[in-house]
PLY file of the C-alpha trace (Angstrom):
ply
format ascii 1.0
element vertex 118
property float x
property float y
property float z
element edge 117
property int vertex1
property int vertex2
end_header
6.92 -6.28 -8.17
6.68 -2.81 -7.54
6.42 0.29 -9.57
6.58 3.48 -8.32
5.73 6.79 -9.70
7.69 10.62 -8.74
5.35 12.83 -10.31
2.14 11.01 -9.06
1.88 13.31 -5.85
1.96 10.17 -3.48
5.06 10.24 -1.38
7.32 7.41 -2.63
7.37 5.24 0.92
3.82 5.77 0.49
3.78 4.07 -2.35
5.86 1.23 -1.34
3.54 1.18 1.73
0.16 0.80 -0.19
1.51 -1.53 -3.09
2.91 -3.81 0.21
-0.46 -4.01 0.97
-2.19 -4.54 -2.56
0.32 -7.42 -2.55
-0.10 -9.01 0.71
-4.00 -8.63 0.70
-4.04 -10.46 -3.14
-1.55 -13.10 -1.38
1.08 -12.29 -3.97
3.30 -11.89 -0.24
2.11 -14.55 1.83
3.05 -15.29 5.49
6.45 -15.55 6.28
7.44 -14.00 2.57
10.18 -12.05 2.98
10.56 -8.72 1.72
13.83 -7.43 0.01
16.07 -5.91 2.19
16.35 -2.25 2.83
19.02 -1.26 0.27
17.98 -4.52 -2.38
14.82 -2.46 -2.60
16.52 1.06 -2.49
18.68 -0.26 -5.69
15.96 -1.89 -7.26
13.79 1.30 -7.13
16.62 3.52 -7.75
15.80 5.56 -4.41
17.47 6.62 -1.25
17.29 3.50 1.75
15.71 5.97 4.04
12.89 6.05 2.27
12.62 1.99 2.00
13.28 2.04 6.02
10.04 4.02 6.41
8.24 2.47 4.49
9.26 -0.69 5.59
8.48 0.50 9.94
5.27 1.75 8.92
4.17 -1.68 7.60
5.88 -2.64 10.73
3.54 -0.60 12.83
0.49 -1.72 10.82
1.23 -5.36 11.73
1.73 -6.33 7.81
5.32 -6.96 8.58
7.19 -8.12 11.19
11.41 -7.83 11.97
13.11 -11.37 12.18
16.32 -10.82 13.58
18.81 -12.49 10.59
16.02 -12.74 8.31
14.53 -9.41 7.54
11.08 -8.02 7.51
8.59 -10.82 6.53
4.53 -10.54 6.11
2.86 -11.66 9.25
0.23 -14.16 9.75
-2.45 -11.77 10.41
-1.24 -9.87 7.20
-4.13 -7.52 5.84
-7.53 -7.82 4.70
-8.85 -6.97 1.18
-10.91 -4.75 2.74
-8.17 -2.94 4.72
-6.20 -2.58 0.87
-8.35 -0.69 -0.53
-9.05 1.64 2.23
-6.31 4.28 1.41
-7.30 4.63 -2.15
-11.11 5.05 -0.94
-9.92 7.96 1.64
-8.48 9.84 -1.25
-11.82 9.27 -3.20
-13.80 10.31 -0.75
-11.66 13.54 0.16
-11.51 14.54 -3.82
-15.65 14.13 -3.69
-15.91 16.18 -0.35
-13.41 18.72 -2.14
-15.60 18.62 -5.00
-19.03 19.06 -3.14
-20.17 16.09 -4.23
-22.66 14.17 -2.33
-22.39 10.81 -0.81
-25.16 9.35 -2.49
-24.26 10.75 -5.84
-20.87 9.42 -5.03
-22.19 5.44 -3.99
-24.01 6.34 -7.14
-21.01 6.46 -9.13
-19.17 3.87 -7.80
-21.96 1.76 -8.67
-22.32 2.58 -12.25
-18.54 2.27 -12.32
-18.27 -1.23 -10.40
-21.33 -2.46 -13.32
-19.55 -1.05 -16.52
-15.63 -2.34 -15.26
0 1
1 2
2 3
3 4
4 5
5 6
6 7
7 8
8 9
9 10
10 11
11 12
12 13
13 14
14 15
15 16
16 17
17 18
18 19
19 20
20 21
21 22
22 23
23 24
24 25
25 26
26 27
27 28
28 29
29 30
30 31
31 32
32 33
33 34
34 35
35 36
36 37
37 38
38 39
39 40
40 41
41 42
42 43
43 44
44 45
45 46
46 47
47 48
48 49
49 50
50 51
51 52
52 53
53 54
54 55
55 56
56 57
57 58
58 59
59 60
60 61
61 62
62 63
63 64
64 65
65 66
66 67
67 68
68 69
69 70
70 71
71 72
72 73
73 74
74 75
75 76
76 77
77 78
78 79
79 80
80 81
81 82
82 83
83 84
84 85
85 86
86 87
87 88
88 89
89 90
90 91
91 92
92 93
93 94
94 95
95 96
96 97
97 98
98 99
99 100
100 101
101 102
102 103
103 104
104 105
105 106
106 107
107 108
108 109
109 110
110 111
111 112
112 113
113 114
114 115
115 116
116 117
């Protein structure tokens, strides 16, 4: 279910954090899925638990997931939006435009011709 990339630049709980989201926002996780436990997911991914853990209380802190004591962490019912998915990769369009001195317009402009030919 998830796929994570070293070399991509994006800090791995990162990662696990915005893919959480993808999934619980497509309702691939629904409310009250539970997610694999700290080191399931550290094996899985072949990465240290730590990393899982803060992923895992930043989701927490987000109100994706909640702790259920003998259960686990498990998607909540107010879960996430589409809307609210989407919004990390759009910051780090936005920044990369600004960066670029591109304007906002020619940037909506983009996104439109992009959204029309996809």
């Amino acid at each position: 279910m998830y796929s994570l990339n070293p070399a991509s630049g994006i800090s791995l709980y990162r990662q696990i954090v915005d893919q959480t989201r993808l999934l619980v926002a497509a309702g691939r996780l629904v409310p009250g899925a539970c997610l694999p436990s700290v080191r399931t997911m550290a094996a899985d991914l072949d990465i240290n638990p730590m990393t899982v853990s803060k992923a895992y209380s930043l989701l927490e802190q987000a109100g994706v997931v909640e702790r259920r004591r003998g259960v686990g962490m498990v998607v909540t019912e107010a879960g996430l939006d589409v809307t609210e998915a989407v919004e990390p990769d759009a910051a780090a369009l936005i920044r990369t435009a600004r960066q670029l001195g591109m304007s906002r317009i020619d940037l909506i402009a983009k996104i439109d011709k992009l959204w029309e030919e996809t």
